[in-house]
C-alpha positions as CSV (number, residue, x, y, z in Angstrom):
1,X,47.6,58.9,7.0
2,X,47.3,56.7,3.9
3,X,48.3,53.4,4.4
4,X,47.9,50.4,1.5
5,X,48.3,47.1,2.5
6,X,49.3,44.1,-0.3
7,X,47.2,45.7,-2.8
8,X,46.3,43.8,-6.2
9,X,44.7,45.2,-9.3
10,X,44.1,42.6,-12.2
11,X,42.7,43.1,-15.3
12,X,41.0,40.3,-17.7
13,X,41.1,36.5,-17.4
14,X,42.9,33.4,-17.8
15,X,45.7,34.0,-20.2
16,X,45.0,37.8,-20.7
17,X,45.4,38.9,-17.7
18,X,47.5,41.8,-16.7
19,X,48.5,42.9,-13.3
20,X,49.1,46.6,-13.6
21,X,49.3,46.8,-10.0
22,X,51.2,43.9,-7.8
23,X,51.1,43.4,-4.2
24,X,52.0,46.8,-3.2
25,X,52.5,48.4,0.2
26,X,53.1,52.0,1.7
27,X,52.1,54.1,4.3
28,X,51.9,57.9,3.7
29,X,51.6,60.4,7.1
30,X,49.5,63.3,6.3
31,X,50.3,66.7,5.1
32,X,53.7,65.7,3.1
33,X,54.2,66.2,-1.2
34,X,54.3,62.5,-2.9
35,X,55.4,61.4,-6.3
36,X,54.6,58.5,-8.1
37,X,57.0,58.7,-10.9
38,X,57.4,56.1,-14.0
39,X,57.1,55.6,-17.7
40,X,53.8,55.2,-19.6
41,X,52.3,52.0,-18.0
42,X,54.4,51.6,-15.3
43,X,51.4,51.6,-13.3
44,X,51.5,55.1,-11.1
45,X,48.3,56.1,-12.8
46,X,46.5,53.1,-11.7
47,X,47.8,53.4,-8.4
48,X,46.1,56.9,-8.2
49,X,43.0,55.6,-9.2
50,X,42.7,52.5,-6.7
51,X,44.0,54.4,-3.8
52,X,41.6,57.9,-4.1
53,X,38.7,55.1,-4.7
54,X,38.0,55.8,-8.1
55,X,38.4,52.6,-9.4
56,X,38.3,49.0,-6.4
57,X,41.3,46.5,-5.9
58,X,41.0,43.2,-6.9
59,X,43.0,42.1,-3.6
60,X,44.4,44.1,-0.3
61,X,43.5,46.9,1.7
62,X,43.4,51.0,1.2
63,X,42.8,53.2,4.8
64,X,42.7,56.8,4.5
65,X,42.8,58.5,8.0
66,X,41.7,55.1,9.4
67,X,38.4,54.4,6.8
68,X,39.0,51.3,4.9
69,X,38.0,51.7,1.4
70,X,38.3,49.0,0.5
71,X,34.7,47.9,3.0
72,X,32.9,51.0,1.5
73,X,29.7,50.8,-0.6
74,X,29.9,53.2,-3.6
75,X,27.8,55.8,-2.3
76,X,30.1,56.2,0.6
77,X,33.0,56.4,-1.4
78,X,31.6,58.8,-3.4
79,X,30.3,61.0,-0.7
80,X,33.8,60.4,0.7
81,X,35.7,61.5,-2.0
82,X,33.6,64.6,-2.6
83,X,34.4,65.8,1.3
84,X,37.8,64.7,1.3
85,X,39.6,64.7,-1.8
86,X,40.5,67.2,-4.6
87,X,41.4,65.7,-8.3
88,X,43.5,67.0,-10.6
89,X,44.0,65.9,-14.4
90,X,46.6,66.3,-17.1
91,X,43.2,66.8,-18.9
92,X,41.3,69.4,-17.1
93,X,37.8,67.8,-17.1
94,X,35.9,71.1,-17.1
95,X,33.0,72.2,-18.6
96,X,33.6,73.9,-21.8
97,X,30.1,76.1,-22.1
98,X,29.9,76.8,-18.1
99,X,31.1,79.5,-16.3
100,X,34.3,79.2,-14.4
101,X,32.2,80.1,-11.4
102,X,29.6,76.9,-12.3
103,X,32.9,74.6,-12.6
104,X,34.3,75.0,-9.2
105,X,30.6,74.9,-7.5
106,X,30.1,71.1,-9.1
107,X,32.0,69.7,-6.0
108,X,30.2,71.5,-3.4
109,X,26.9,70.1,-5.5
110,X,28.0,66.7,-4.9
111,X,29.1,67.0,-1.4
112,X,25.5,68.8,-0.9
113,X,27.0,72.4,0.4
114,X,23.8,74.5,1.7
115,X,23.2,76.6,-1.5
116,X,24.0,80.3,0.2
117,X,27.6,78.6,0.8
118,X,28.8,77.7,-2.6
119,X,29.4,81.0,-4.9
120,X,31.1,82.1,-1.7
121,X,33.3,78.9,-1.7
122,X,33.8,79.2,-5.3
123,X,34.6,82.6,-5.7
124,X,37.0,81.9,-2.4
125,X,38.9,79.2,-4.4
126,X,38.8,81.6,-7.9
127,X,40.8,83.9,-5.5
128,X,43.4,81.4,-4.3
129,X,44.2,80.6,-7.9
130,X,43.9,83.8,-9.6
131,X,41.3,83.6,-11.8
132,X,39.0,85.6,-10.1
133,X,38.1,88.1,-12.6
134,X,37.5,85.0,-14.7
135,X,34.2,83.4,-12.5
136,X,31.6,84.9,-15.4
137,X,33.7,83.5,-18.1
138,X,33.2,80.9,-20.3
139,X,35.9,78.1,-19.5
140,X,36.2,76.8,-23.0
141,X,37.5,80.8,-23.4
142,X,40.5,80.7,-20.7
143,X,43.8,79.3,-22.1
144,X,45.9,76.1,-20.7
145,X,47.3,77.6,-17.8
146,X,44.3,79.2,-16.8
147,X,42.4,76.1,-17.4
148,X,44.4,74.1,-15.3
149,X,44.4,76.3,-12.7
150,X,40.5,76.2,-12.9
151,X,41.0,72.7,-12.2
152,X,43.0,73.5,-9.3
153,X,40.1,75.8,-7.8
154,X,37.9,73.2,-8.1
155,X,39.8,70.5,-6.3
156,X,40.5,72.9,-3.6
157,X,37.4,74.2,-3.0
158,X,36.0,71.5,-0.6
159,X,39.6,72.2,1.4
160,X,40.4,68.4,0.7
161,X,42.4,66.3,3.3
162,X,44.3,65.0,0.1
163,X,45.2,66.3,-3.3
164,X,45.6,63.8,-6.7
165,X,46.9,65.4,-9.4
166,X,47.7,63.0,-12.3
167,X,50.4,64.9,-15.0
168,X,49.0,68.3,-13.7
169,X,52.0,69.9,-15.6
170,X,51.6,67.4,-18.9
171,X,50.0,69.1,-21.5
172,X,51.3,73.0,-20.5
173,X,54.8,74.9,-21.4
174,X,57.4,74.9,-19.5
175,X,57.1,78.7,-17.8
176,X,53.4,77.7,-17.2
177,X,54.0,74.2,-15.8
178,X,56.4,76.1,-13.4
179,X,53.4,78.5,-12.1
180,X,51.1,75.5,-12.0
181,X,54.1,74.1,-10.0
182,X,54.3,76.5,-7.2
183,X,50.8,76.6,-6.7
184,X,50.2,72.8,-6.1
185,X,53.1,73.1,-3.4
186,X,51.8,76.4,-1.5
187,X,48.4,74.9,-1.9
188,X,50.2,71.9,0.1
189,X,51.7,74.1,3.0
190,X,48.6,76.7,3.1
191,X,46.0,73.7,3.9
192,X,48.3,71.2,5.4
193,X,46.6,68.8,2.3
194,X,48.6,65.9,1.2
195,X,50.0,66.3,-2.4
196,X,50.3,62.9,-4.3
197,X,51.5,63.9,-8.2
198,X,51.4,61.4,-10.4
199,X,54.5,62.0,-13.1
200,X,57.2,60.9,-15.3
201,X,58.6,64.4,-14.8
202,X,61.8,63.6,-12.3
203,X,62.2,67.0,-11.8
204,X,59.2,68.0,-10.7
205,X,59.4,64.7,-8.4
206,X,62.4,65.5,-6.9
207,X,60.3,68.7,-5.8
208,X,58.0,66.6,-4.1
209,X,58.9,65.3,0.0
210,X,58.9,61.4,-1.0
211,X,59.4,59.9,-3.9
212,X,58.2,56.5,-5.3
213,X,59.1,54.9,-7.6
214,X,57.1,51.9,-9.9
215,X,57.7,49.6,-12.4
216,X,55.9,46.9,-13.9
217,X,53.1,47.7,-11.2
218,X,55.5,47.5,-8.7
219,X,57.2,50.1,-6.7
220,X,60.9,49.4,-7.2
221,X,62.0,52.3,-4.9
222,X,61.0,54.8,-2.2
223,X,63.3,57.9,-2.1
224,X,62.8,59.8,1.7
225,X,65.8,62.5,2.0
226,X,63.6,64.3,4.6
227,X,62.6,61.1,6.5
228,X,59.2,62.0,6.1
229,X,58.0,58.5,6.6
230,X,59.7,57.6,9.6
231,X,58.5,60.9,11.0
232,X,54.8,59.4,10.0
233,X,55.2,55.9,11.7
């Protein structure tokens, strides 16, 4: 369960100030597809970033299966986030000049995997993705899709409680945004993860169990056709 609480996030002083996120509140059971849909600073991405922990909240509260962020010091949210949450981003964030094997062991690195686990991992979470005769290969070499889908392996390959992808289908075409698409969703159901996609695609939300809607920093509406959330209370 994700549940934020009144949370604020304020940037600059006095006069300058901006509130790109503003008082919001929402409770997410585990296990169910999210989207966070809205236009170019709406606020969704920021949203993403406050409630994974990768950036803090000026004001309010963030509990992920009952640990308050928000009371974390940043080693323990970064130990936290490397155990129990996969990223993915419109922008791939891999390294170029490293194998695709090397890119999916860097979480496993962080979150301190005995070494004799990790090319297993790895080459486990190659598999799932389809880029396993890939794992020698350069990343910088694969194409788009292929490169997202690298990204995909390695936010999977800690088996995350909770998967952020920010605009995972953003910068690919259409038929490979689709494939990217199913994957995200049977990586959902395979490992019972929660899927939070953050978009401006409405079809691709629509795909999604909930979808929220914000505006302005605030969320404006919360579509539930499957009454996941009153399933979660």
């Amino acid at each position: 369960m994700i549940s934020i609480k009144n949370i604020k996030k304020i940037y600059g002083r006095g006069d300058n100030k901006l509130a790109a996120i503003d008082n919001v509140s929402l409770q997410i059971p585990s296990g169910i597809s999210v989207a966070i849909v809205g236009k170019s600073g709406s606020g969704k991405s920021t949203l993403m970033h406050v409630m994974s922990g990768l950036d803090s909240v000026t004001a309010g509260s963030i509990s992920i299966n009952d640990k308050e962020l928000t009371e974390m010091k940043a080693k323990e949210i970064d130990r936290f986030r490397s155990e129990d949450i996969g990223f993915i981003f419109q922008s791939f964030f891999i390294e170029a000049n490293h194998s695709c094997l090397d890119n999916v062991m860097v979480p496993l690195e962080i979150a301190r995997t005995p070494k004799n686990k990790r090319t297993s991992k790895a080459k486990q979470a190659l598999k799932a993705v389809g880029l396993s005769e890939k794992a020698s290969v350069n990343a910088g070499n694969l194409s788009g899709g292929q490169k997202q889908r690298l990204a995909i392996a390695r936010a999977i390959v800690n088996d995350p409680k909770i998967i952020f992808a920010d605009e995972p289908t953003g910068n690919l075409d259409s038929t490979t945004g689709d494939m990217v698409e199913k994957l995200l969703f049977s990586l959902n159901k395979k490992l019972g993860a929660t899927l939070l996609i953050v978009t401006h695609d409405h079809d691709l939300a629509k795909k999604c169990d909930i979808q929220v809607r914000i505006k302005d920093g605030k969320i404006t509406d919360v579509a539930d056709p499957h009454k996941k959330l009153k399933a979660g209370k």
